[in-house]
The first five atom37 places (N, CA, C, CB, O) and aatype in JSON, in Angstrom:
{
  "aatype": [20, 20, 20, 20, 20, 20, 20, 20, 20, 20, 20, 20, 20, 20, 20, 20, 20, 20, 20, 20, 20, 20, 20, 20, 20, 20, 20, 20, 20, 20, 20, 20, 20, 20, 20, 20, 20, 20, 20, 20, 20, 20, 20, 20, 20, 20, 20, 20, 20, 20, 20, 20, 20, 20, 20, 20, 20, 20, 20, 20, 20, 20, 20, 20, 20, 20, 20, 20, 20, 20],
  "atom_mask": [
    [1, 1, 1, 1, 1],
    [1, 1, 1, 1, 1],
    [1, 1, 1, 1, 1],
    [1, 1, 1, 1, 1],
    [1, 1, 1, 1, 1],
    [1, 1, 1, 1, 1],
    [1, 1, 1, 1, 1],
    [1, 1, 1, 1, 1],
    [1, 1, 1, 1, 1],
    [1, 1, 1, 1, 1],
    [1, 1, 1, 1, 1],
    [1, 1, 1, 1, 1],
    [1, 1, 1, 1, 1],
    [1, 1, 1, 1, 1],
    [1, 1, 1, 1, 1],
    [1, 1, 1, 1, 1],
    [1, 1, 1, 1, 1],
    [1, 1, 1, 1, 1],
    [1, 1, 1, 1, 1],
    [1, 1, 1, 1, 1],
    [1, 1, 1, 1, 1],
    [1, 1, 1, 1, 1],
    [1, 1, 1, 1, 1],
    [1, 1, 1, 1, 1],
    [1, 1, 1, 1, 1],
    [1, 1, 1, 1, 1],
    [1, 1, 1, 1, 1],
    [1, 1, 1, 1, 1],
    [1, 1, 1, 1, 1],
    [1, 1, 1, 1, 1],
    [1, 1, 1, 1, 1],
    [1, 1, 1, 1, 1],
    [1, 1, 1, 1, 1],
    [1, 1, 1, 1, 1],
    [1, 1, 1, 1, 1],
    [1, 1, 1, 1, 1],
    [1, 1, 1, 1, 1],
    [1, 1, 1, 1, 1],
    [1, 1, 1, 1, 1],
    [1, 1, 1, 1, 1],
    [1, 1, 1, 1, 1],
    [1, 1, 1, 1, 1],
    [1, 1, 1, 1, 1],
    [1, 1, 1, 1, 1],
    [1, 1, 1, 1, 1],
    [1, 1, 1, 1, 1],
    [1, 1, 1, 1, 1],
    [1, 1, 1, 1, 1],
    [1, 1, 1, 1, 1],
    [1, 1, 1, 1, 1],
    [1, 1, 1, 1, 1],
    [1, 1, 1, 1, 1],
    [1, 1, 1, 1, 1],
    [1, 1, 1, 1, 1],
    [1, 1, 1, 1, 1],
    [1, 1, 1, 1, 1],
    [1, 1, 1, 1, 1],
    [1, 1, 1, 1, 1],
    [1, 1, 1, 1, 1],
    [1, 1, 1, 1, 1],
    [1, 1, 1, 1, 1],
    [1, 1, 1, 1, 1],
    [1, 1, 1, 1, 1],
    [1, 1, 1, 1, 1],
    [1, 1, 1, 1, 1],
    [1, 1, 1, 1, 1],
    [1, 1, 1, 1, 1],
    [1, 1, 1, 1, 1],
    [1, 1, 1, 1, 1],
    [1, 1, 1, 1, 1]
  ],
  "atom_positions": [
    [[-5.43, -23.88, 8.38], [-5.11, -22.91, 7.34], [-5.01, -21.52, 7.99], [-6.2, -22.92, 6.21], [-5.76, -21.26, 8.92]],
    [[-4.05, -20.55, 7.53], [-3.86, -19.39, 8.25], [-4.62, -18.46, 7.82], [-2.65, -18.97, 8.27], [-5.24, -18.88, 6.83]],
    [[-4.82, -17.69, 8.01], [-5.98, -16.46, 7.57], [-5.24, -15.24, 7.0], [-6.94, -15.85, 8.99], [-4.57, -14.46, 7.67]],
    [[-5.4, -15.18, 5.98], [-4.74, -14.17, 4.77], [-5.55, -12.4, 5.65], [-5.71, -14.78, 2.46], [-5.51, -11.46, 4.87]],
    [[-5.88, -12.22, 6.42], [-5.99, -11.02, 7.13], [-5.21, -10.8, 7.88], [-6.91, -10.83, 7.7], [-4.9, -11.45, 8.88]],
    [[-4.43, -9.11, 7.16], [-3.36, -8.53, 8.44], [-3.43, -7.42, 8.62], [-1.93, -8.64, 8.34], [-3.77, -6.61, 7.75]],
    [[-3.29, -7.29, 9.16], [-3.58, -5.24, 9.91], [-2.38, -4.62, 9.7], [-3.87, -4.9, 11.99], [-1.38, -5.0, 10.3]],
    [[-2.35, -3.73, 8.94], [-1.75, -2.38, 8.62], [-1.9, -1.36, 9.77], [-2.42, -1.79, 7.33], [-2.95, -0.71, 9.85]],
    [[-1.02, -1.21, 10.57], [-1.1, -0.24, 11.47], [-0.76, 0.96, 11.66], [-0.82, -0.53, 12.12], [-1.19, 1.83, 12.41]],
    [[0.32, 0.91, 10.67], [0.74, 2.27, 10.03], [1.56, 2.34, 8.91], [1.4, 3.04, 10.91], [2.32, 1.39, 8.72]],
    [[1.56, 3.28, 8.12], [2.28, 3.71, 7.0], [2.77, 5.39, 7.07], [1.31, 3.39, 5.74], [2.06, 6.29, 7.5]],
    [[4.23, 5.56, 6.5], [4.73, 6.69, 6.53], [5.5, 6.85, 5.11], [5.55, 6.81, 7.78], [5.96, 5.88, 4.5]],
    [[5.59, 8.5, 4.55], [6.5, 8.51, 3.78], [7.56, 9.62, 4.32], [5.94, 8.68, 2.48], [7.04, 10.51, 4.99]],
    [[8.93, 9.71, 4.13], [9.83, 10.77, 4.9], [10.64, 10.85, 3.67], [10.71, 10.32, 6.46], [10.82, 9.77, 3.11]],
    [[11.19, 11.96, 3.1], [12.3, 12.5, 2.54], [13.52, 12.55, 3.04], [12.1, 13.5, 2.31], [13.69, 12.85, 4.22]],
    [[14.45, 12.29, 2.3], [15.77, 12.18, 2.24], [16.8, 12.31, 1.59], [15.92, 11.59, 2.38], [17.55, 11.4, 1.23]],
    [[16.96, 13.73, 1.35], [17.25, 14.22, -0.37], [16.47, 14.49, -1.28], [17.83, 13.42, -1.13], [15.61, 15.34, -1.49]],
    [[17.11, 13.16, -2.07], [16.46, 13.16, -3.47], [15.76, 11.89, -2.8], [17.5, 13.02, -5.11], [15.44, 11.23, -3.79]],
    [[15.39, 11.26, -1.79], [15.05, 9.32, -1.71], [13.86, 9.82, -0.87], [16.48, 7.83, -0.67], [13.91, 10.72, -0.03]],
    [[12.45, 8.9, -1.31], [11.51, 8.97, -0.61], [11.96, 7.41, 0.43], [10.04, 9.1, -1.6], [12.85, 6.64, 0.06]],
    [[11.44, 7.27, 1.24], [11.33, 6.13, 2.26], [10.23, 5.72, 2.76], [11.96, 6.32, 3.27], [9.75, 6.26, 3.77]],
    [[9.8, 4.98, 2.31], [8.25, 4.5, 2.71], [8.53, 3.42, 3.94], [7.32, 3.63, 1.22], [9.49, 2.65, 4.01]],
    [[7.71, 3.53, 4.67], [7.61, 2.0, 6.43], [6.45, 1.86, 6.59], [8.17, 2.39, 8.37], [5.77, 2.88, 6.73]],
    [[5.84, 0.67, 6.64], [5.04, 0.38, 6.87], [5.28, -0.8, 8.04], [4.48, 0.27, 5.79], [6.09, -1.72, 8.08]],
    [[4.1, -0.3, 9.09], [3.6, -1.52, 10.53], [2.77, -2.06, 10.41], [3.23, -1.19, 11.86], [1.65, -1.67, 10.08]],
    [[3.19, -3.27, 10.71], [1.68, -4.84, 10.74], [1.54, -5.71, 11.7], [1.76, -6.11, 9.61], [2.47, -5.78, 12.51]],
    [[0.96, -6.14, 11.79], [0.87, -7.63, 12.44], [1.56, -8.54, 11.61], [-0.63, -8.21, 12.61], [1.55, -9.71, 12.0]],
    [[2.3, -8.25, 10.3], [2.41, -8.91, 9.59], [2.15, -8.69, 8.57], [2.13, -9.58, 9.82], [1.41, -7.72, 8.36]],
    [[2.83, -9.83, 6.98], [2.54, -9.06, 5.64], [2.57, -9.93, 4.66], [3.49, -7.97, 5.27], [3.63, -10.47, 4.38]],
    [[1.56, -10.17, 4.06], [1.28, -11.27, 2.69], [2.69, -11.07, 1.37], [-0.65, -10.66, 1.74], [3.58, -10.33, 0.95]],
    [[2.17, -12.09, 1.24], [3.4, -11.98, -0.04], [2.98, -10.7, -1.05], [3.44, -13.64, -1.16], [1.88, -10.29, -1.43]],
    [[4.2, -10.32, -1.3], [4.31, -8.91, -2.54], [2.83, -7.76, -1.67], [3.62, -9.73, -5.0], [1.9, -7.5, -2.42]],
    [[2.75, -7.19, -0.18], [1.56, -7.04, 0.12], [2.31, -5.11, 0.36], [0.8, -8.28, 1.55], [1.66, -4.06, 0.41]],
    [[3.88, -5.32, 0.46], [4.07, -4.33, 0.58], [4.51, -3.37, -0.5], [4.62, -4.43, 1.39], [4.41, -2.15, -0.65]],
    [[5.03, -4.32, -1.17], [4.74, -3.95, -2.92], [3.66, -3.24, -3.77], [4.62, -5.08, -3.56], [3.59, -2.14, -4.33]],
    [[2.8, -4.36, -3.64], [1.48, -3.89, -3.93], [1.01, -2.25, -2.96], [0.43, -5.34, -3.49], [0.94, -1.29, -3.74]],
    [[0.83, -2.02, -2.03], [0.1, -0.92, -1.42], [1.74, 0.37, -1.73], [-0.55, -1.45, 0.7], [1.4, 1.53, -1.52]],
    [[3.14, 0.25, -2.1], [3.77, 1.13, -2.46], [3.54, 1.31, -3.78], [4.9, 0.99, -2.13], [3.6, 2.51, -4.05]],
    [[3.21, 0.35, -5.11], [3.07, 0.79, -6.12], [1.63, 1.71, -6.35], [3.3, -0.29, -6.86], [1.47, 2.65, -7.14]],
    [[0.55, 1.07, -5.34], [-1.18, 2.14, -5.32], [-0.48, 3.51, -4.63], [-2.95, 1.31, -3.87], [-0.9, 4.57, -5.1]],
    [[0.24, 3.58, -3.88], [0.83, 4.95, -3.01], [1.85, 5.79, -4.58], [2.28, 4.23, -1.15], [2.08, 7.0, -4.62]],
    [[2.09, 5.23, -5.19], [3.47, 5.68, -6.53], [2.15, 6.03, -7.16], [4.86, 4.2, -7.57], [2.24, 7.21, -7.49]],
    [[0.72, 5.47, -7.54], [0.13, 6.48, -8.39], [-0.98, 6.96, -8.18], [0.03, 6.17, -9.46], [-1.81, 7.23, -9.06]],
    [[-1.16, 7.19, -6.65], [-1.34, 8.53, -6.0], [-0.88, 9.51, -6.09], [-1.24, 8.6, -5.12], [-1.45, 10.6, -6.04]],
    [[0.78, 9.17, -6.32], [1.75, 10.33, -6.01], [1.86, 10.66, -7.33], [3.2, 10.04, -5.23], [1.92, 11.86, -7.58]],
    [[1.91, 9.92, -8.18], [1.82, 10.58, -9.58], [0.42, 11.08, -10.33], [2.4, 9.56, -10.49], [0.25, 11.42, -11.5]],
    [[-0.31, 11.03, -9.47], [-1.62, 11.65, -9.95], [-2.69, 10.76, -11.19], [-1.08, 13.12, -10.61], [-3.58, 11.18, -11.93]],
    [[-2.1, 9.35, -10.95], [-2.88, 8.41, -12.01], [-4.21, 7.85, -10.92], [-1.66, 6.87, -12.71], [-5.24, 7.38, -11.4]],
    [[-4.02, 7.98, -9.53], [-5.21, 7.92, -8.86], [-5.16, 8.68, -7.47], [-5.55, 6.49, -8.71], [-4.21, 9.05, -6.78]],
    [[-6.51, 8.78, -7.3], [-6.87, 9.8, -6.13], [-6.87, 9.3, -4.86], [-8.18, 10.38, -6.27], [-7.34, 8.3, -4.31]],
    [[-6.33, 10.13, -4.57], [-5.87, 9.48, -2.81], [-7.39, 9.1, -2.46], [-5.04, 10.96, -1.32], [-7.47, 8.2, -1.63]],
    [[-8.49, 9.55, -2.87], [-9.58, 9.46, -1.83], [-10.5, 7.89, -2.41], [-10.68, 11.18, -1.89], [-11.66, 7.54, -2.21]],
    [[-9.02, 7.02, -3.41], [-9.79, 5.85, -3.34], [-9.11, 4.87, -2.6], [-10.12, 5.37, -4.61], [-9.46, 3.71, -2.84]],
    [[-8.32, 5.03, -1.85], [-7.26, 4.16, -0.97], [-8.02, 3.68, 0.17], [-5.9, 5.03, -0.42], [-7.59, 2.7, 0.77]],
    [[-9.54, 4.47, 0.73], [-10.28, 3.59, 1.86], [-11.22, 2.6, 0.79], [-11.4, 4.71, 3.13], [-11.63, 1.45, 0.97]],
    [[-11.35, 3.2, 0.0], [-12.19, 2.16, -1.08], [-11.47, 0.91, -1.53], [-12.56, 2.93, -2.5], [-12.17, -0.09, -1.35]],
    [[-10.41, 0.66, -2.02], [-9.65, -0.16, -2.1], [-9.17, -1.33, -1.03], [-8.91, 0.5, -2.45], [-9.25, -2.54, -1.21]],
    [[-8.8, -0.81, -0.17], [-8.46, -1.49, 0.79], [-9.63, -2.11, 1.65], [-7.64, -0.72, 1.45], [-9.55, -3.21, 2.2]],
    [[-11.01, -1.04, 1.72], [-12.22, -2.02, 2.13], [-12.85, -3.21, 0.97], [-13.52, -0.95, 2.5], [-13.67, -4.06, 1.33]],
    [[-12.32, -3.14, -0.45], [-12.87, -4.28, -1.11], [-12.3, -5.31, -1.55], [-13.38, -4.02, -1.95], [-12.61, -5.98, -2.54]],
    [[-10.9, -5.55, -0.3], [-10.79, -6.73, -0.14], [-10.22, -7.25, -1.51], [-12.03, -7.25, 0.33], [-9.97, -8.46, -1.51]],
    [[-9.9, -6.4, -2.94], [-10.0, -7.16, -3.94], [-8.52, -6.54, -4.51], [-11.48, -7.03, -4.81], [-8.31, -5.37, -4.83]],
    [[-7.51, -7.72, -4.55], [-6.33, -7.48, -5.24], [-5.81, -6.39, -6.56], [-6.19, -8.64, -5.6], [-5.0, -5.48, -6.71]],
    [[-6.83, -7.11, -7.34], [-7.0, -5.93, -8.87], [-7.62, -4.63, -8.91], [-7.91, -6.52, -10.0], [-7.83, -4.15, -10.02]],
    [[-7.98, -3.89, -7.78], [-8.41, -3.07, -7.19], [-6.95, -1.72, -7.19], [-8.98, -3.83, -5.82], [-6.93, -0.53, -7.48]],
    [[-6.12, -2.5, -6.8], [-4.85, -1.58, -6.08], [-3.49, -1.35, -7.3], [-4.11, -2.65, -4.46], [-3.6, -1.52, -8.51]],
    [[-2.72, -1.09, -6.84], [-1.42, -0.38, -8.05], [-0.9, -1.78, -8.19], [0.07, 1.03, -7.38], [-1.27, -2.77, -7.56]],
    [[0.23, -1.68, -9.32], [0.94, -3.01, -9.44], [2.41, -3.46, -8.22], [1.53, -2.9, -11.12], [3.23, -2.82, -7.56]],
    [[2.15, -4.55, -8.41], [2.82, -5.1, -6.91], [4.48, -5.71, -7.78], [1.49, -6.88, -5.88], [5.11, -6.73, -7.51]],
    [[4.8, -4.66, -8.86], [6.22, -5.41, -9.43], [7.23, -4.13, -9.04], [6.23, -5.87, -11.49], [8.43, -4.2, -9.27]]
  ]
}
């Protein structure tokens, strides 16, 4: 069985106009995994949550924790 742990090694956002561009680096990436961590980053950016819970989130391991992954 493969092990659902992957390392995020980096994430960026860059402007382009009017177009944000989000990239993210891994070892690799679970299903809907980049989805999920751009929709928690969309309400950061909209101020529905605080950036300063994104180490909290991501240390608890727990899906329903983070933004929606649609």
């Amino acid at each position: 069985k493969k092990s659902p742990m992957r390392n995020l090694k980096a994430a960026s956002i860059d402007k382009h106009g009017s177009e944000l561009r989000l990239s993210f680096t891994g070892d690799g990436f679970l299903y809907n995994m980049v989805r999920i961590l751009t929709g928690t980053l969309l309400l950061v950016g909209t101020d529905q949550m605080r950036p300063e819970e994104m180490p909290v989130i991501l240390s608890a391991r727990d899906r329903s924790k983070a933004g929606p992954g649609r």
